[in-house]
C-alpha positions in Angstrom: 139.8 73.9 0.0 141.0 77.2 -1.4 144.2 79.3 0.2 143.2 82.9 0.9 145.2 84.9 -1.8 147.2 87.2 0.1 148.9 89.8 -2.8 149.5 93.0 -2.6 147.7 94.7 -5.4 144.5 94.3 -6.5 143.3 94.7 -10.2 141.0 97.5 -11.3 139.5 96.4 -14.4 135.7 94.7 -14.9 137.4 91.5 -14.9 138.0 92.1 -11.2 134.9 93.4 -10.6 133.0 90.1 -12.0 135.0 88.3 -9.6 133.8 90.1 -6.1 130.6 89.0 -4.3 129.2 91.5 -1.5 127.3 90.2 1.1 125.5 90.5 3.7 124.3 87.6 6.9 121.2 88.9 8.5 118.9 86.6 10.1 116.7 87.0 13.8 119.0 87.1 16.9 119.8 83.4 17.8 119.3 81.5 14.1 123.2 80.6 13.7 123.9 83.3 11.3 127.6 83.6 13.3 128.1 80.2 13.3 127.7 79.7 9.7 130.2 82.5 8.5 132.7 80.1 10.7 131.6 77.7 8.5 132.2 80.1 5.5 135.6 81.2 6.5 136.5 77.1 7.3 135.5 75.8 3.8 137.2 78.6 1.9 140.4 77.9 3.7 140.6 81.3 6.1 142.5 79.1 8.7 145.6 77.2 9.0 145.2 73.3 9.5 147.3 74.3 12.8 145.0 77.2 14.0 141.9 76.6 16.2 140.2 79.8 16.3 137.0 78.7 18.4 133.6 78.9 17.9 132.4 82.2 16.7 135.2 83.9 15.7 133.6 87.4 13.7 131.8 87.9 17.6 135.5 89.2 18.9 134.0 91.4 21.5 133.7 90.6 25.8 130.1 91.1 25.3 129.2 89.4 22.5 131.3 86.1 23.5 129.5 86.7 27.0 126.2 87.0 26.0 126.2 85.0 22.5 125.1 87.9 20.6 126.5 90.2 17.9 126.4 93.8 18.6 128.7 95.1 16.1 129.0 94.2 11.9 132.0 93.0 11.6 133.7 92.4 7.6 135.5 89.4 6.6 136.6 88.1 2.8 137.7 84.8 1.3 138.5 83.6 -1.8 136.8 80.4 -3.2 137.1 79.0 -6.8 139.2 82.5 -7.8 135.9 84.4 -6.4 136.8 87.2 -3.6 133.7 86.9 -1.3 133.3 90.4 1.1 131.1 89.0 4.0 129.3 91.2 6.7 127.8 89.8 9.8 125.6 91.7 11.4 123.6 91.6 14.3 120.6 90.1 14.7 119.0 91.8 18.2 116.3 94.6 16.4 117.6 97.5 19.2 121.2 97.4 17.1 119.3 97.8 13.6 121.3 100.7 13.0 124.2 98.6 12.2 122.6 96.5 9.7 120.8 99.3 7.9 124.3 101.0 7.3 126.2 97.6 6.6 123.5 97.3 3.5 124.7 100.1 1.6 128.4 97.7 0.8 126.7 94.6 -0.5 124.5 93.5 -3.6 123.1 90.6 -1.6 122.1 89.3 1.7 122.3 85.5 3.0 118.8 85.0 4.9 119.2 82.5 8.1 116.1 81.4 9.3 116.0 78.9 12.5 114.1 75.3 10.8 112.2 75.4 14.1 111.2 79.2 14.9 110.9 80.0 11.3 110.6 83.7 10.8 110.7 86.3 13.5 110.2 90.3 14.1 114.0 90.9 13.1 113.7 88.7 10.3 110.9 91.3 9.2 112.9 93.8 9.9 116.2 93.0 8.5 114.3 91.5 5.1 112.7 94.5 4.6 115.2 96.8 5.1 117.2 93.8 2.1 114.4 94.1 -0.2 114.0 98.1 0.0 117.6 98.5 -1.3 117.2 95.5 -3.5 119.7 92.6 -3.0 119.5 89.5 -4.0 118.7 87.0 -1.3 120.0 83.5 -1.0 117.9 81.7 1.5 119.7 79.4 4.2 117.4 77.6 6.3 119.7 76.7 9.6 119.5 74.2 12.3 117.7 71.0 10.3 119.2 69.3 12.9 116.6 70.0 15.8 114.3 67.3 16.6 111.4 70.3 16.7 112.6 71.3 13.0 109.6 72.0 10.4 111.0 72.9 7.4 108.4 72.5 5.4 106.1 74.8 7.5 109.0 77.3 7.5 110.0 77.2 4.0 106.2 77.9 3.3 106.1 80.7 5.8 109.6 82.2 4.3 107.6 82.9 0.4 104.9 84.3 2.6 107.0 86.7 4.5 108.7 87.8 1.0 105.5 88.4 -0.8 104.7 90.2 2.1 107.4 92.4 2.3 106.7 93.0 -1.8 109.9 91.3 -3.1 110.4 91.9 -6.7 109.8 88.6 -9.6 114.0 88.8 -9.4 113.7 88.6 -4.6 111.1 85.8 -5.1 113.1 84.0 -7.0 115.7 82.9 -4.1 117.5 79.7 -4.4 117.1 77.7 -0.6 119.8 75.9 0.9 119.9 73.4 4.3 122.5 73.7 7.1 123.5 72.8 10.5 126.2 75.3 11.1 126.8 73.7 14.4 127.8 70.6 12.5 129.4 72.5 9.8 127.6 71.9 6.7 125.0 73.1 4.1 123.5 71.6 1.0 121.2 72.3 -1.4 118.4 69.6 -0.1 117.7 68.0 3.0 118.3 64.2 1.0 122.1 65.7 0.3 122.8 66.7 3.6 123.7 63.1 4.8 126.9 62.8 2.6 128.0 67.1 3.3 131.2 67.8 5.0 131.1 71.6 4.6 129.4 74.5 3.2 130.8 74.6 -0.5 127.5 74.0 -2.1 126.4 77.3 0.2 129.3 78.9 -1.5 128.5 77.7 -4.8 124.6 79.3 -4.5 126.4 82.6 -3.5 128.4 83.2 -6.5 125.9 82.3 -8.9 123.1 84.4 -7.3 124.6 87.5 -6.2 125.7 89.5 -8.9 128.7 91.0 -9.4 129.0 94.6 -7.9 127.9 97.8 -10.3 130.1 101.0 -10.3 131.5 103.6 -12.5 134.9 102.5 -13.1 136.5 105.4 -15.2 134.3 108.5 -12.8 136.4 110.2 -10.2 136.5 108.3 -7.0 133.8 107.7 -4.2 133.6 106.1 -1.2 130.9 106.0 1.3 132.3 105.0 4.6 129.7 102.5 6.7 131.8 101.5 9.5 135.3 103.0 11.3 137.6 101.0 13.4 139.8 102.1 15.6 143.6 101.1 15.4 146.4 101.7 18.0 149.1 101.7 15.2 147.2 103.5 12.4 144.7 105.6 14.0 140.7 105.8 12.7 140.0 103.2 9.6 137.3 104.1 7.3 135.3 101.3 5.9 133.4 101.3 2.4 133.0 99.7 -1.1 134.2 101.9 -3.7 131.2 103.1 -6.0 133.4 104.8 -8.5 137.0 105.5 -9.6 139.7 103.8 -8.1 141.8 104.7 -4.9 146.0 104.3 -4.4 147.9 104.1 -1.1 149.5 107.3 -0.6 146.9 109.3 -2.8 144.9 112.9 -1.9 141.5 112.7 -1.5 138.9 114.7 -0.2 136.1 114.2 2.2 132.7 115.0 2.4 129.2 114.3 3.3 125.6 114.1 1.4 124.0 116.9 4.4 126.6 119.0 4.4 128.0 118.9 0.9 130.7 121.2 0.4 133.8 120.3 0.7 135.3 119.7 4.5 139.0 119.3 3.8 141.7 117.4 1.6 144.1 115.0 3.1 146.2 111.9 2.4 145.4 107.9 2.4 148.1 106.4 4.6 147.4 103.2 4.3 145.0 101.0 2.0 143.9 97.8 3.1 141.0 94.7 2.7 140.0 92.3 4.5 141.8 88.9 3.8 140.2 86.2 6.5 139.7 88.2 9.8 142.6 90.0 9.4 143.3 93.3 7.4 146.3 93.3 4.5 148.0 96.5 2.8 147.5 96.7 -1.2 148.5 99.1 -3.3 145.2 99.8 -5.3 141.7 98.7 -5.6 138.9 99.5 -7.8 135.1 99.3 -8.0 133.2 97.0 -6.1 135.8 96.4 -3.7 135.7 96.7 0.1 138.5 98.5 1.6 139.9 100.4 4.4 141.4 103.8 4.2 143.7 104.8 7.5 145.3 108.2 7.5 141.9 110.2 7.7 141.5 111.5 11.2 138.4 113.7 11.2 136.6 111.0 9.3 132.6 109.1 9.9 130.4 107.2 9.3 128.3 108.5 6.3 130.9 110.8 5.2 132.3 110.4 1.6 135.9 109.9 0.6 135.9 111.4 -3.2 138.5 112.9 -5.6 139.9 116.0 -4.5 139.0 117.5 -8.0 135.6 116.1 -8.1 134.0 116.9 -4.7 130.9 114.9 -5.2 129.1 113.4 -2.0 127.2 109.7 -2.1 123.6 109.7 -0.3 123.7 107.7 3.0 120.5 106.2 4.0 119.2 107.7 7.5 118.7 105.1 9.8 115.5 104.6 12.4 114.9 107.3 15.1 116.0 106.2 18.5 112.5 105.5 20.8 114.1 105.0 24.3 116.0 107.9 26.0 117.8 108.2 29.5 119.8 110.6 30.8 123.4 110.0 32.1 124.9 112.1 34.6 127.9 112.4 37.0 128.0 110.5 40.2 127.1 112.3 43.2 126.8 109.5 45.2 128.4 109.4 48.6 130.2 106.9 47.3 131.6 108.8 43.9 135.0 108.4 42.6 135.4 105.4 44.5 136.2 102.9 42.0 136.0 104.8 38.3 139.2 106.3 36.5 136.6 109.2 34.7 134.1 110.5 37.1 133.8 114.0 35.8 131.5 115.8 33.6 133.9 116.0 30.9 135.0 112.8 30.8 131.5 111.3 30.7 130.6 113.8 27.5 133.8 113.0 25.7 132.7 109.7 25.8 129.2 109.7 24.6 129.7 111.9 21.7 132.9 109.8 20.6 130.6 106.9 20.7 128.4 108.9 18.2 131.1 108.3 15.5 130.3 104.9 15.4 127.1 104.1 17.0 124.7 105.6 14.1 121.5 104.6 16.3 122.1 106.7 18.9 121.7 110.5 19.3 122.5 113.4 22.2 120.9 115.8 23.5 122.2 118.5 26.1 119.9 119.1 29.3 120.0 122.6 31.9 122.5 120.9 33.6 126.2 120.3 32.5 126.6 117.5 34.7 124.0 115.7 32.5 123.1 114.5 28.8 120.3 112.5 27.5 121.2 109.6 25.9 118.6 107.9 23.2 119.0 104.9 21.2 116.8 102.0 19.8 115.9 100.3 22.8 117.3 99.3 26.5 119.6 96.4 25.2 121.1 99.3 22.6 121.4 101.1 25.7 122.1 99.3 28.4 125.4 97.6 26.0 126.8 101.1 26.0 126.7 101.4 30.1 127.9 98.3 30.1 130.9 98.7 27.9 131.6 102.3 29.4 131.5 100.4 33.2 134.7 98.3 31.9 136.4 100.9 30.6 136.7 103.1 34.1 133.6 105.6 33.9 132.0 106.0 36.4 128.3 107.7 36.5 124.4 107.5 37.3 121.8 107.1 34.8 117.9 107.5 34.9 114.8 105.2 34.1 114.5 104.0 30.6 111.9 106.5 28.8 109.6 106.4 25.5 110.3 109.0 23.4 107.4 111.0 22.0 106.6 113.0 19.1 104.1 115.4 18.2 102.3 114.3 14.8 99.8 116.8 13.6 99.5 118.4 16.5 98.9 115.1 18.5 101.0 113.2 20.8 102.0 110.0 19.2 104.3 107.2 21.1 106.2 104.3 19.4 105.3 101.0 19.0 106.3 97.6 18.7 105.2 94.1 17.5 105.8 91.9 20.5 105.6 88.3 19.5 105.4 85.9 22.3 105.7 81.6 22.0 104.3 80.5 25.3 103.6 77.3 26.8 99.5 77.2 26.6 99.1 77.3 30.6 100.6 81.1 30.8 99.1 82.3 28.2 96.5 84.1 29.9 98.8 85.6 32.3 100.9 87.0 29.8 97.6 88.4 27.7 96.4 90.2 31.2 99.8 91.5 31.7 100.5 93.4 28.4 96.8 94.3 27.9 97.0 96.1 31.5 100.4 97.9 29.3 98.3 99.2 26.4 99.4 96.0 24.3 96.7 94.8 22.3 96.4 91.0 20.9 96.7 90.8 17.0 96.9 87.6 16.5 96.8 84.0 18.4 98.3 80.8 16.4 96.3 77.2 17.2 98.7 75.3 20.1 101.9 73.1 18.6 103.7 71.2 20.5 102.2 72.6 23.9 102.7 76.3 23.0 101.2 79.2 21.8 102.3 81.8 19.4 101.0 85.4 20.2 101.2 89.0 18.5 100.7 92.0 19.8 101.1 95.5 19.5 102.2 97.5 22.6 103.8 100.9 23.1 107.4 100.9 23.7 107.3 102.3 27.7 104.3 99.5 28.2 107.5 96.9 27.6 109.8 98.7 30.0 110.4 96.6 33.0 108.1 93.7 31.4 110.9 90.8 30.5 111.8 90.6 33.6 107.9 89.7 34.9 107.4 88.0 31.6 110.5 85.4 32.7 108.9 84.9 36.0 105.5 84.8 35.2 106.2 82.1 32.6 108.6 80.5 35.4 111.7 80.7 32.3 109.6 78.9 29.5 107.9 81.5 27.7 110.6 83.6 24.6 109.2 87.0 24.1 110.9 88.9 21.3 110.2 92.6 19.8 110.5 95.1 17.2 109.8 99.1 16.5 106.8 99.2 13.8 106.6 102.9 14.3 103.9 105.7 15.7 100.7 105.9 17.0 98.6 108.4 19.1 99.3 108.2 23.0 97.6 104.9 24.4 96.8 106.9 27.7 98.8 106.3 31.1 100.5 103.4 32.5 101.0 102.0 35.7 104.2 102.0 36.7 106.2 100.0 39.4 103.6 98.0 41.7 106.2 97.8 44.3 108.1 99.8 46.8 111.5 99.5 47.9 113.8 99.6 51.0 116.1 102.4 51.6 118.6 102.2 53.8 117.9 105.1 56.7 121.6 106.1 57.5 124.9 105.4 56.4 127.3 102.5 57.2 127.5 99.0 56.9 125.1 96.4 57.0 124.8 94.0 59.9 123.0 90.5 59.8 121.2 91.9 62.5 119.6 95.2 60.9 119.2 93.1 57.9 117.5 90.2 59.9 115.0 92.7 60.7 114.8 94.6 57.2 113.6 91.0 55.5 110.5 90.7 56.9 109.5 94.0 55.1 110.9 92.5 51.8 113.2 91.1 49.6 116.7 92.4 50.4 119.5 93.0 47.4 122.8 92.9 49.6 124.4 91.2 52.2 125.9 91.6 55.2 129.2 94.2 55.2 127.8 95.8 52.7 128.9 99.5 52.4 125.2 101.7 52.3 124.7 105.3 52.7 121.4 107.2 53.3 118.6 107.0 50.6 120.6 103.8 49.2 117.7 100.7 47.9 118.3 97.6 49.5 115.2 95.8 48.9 112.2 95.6 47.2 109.3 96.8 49.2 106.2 93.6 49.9 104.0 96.7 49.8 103.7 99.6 47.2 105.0 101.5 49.4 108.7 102.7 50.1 109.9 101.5 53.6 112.6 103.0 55.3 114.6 100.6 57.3 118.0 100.2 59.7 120.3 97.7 57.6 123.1 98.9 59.9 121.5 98.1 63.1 123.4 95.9 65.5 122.4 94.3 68.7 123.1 96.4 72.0 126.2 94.4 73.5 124.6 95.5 77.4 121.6 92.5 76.6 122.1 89.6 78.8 120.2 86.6 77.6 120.4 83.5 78.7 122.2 81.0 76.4 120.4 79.8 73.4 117.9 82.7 73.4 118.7 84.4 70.8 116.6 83.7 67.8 119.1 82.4 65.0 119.7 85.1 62.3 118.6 83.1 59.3 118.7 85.8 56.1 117.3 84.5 53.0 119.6 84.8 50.1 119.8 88.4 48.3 118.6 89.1 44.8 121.4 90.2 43.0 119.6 92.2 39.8 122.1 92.3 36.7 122.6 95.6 34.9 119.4 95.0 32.8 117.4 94.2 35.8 118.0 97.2 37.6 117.3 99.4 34.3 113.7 97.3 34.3 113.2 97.8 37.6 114.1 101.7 38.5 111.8 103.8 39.2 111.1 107.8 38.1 112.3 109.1 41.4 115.7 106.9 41.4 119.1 106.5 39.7 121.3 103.7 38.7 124.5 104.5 40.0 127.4 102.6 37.8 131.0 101.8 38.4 133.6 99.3 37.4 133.1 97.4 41.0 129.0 97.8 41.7 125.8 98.5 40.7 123.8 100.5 43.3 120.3 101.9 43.2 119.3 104.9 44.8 116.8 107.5 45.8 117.1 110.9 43.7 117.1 112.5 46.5 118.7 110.4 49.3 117.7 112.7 52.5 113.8 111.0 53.9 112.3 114.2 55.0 113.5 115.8 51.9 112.6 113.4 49.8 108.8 113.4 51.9 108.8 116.9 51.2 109.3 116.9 47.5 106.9 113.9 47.2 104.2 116.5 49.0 105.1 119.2 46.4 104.8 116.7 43.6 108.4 116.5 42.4 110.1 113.0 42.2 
């Protein structure tokens, strides 16, 4: 195994340069990609024989340990055989796209991880095509040979098809494959060699002989395109890019710019300079083309912005990524309830922190409504969105947001609507439930594969608001068996209306506390969400309604203490357990004329307008 080298400089010359491999892991969500750059970082030495960093190490984020998902790209580097390799992970969930499509502009390659079983999925499209756009060389790891379901030779087949697809070049095509089980911790380049591999050096090998070397103008005055910033407590915002031209210094002037605003937006000075060395970040002195670094010191700095010599002011183009298609309004808590549990529960607080998440968070744009106490929030899809209310919940805000929405567009003077490819695997028996579901949503069927193994693989195309609230149903109507898995493939003219929610709710009638008693009662209208000594107020949902109507009903009610039964009368108070809806459920399942209300502590839905005969009147005046 190789020792990370841990100097302080770093040389400049086209020596260097030949040395450095940029790359990129993309793969569908799920295929192992995260596990294998563990395996990566293992073989090349990035740990000490005493350190046992877990499983998963790049996902360093709550959320992504807790949900076994990557949201952010994260950077790493090791050296192997006196090669410096700069590795991205990305994610591989198609509503955080935006990351990897920024994340591509550092690298002159891409590691494809394909599942032996699934083969390629929609965000193995996505991501491959987005690869093959910009060019990189692709090295081909087929992951998980291990599973008794595994098909490699169906997959491997289907992996050429996808590429000539996708209109890879002779150079694309020509991808060297390799086999791994990340879990176990090794790769090789066949499946006969796989029996005597201990690690992923032969993966290693394939990378430095098939990516190339990074190109740049090493005697041109300095440019940077910044892809990613970090925060640090110690050194303030850190600017992440690969130098295309020049080379930088700690302690050096440079100005900053950007490719849609090109003049020149001010001149400061690097503070620190820094690379990546494992999964940690190490001062140098210099660095020169090709490399990755980080430049702290630069407070007013983004993503997309260009760090450049302060006598050559030229800016580097940065690739626009994917409109947003899903919007939703945020606003203040007005709740009975408000301020309650949250640290920031004003208006100001809740805008400072959406537009600093902008600096970042390239998917996701703002837009202002009448009100101050509100902003419309769009990003890629409800998981984009539903991360950042989640992440925002921990950190103390406090605030309500609206119904996931489709975002619309007028194209030649018609109203268009996005789409996505929905593919669905299925066990055979629900296959027609789930084909009458999304065709009542506009989706239509493009494609049915032959049954293997007992399921069915499905393809449709369906508009984006036609999927809101579906996964949930899909889960159930499958009873947990069926994967359904999509990804944005762009406009079309309006499909005409949808249903919306076929259910009404509960809400509460007055304000107080829930009794067994009132909720006793409340049940046999529906399915309750809380239990007893639960805090409600008026126009609070506790239940979901049997009928399609909205019930209002007494949770607080409690027997009269004057009623004199004789002993063993009473009927027992048996409540059936609550649903308790996670934050994704509850954003599938509100409806137009409701809010999520958020805090660190709960999660409660509620009526708009929270008053009945208000809220009867409005309905009569057509307003939600």
């Amino acid at each position: 195994m190789n020792s990370i080298d841990t100097h302080k400089s770093s040389d400049t010359d086209s020596s260097a340069r030949k040395k450095i491999r940029n790359i990129a892991i993309i793969a569908h969500v799920d295929h192992g990609k995260t596990t294998l750059v563990d395996c990566m970082l293992r073989t090349a030495g990035a740990f000490a024989a005493h350190e046992q960093p877990g499983a998963r190490v790049m996902d360093s984020g709550d959320l992504e340990r807790e949900r076994g998902i990557t949201i952010l790209a994260k950077n790493t580097s090791v050296s192997y055989k006196g090669y410096r390799l700069n590795i991205v992970d990305t994610p591989g969930h198609a509503d955080f796209g935006g990351e990897v499509e920024r994340v591509l502009n550092m690298v002159d390659g891409v590691l494809l991880v394909v599942d032996a079983a699934d083969g390629p999925m929609p965000q193995t499209r996505f991501v491959l095509r987005k690869a093959l756009e910009k060019e990189l060389i692709p090295v081909v790891v087929i992951n998980k040979v291990d599973r008794g379901d595994a098909r490699i030779g169906v997959v491997t087949d289907m992996i050429f098809d996808l590429f000539i697809e996708l209109g890879a070049n002779e150079q694309q095509l020509d991808f060297p494959i390799l086999y791994a089980s990340a879990r176990d911790g090794k790769a090789a380049s066949s499946i006969e060699a796989m029996a005597d591999s201990v690690d992923v050096s032969e993966l290693l090998d394939a990378i430095i002989a098939a990516i190339p070397a990074p190109n740049g103008r090493e005697a041109a005055p300095l440019q940077i395109l910044v892809a990613n910033i970090e925060g640090d407590p110690y050194i303030g915002r850190v600017a992440i890019g690969r130098i295309e031209a020049g080379t930088i210094a700690a302690g050096q002037a440079v100005g900053v710019t950007n490719y849609y605003s090109p003049h020149p937006r001010y001149i400061d000075k690097i503070s620190k300079l820094q690379r990546f060395e494992g999964l940690e970040r190490v001062d140098i002195d210099s660095a020169g083309v090709g490399e990755i670094v980080c430049v702290a010191g630069i407070d007013d700095i983004g993503i997309g912005d260009t760090i450049c010599d302060p006598e050559e002011i030229n800016a580097l183009p940065f690739t626009k990524v994917d409109e947003p298609t899903i919007a939703m309004t945020f606003s203040i808590n007005n709740s009975p309830m408000a301020g309650r549990d949250g640290t920031y529960v004003t208006s100001r607080h809740l805008r400072a922190r959406l537009y600093r998440e902008l600096e970042r968070n390239v998917s996701m744009q703002l837009e202002d409504t009448d009100s101050p106490d509100a902003i419309i929030v769009k990003g890629r899809g409800e998981l984009h969105i539903s991360i950042l209310i989640e992440t925002m919940r921990r950190e103390g805000y406090e605030f309500q947001v609206s119904r996931p929405r489709a975002i619309e567009k007028i194209i030649d003077g018609e109203r268009h609507e996005p789409m996505e490819e929905v593919l669905v695997e299925v066990p055979q028996d629900y296959s027609g439930v789930v084909i009458e579901a999304l065709g009542a949503r506009r989706g239509e069927l493009v494609n049915m594969s032959p049954p293997e193994k007992g399921a069915i693989h499905l393809i449709f195309r369906c508009p984006s608001r036609g999927l809101i609230g579906y996964r949930t149903e899909f889960l159930t109507a499958t009873r947990g068996h069926g994967i359904m898995n999509t990804v944005f493939s762009g406009y079309e003219p309006w499909k005409g209306e949808l249903p919306l929610r076929n259910t009404g709710v509960l809400v509460a009638s007055e304000a107080g506390v829930a009794s067994a008693y009132g909720l006793f009662n409340a049940q046999s209208r529906g399915e309750l969400f809380i239990d007893p000594g639960t805090e409600v107020y008026e126009g609070m949902v506790v239940g979901r309604s049997l009928s399609s109507m909205d019930i209002i009903v007494n949770v607080c009610r409690r027997k009269h203490a004057t009623n004199i039964r004789a002993a063993g009368s009473d009927e027992a108070l048996r409540l059936s357990p609550p649903i308790k809806k996670s934050l994704e459920q509850f954003l599938e399942f509100v409806d137009t004329d409701e809010l999520l209300e958020v805090t660190p502590e709960h999660l409660r839905l509620r009526k708009r307008i929270l008053n009945s005969e208000t809220r009867l009147k409005a309905r009569s005046r057509g307003e939600n």
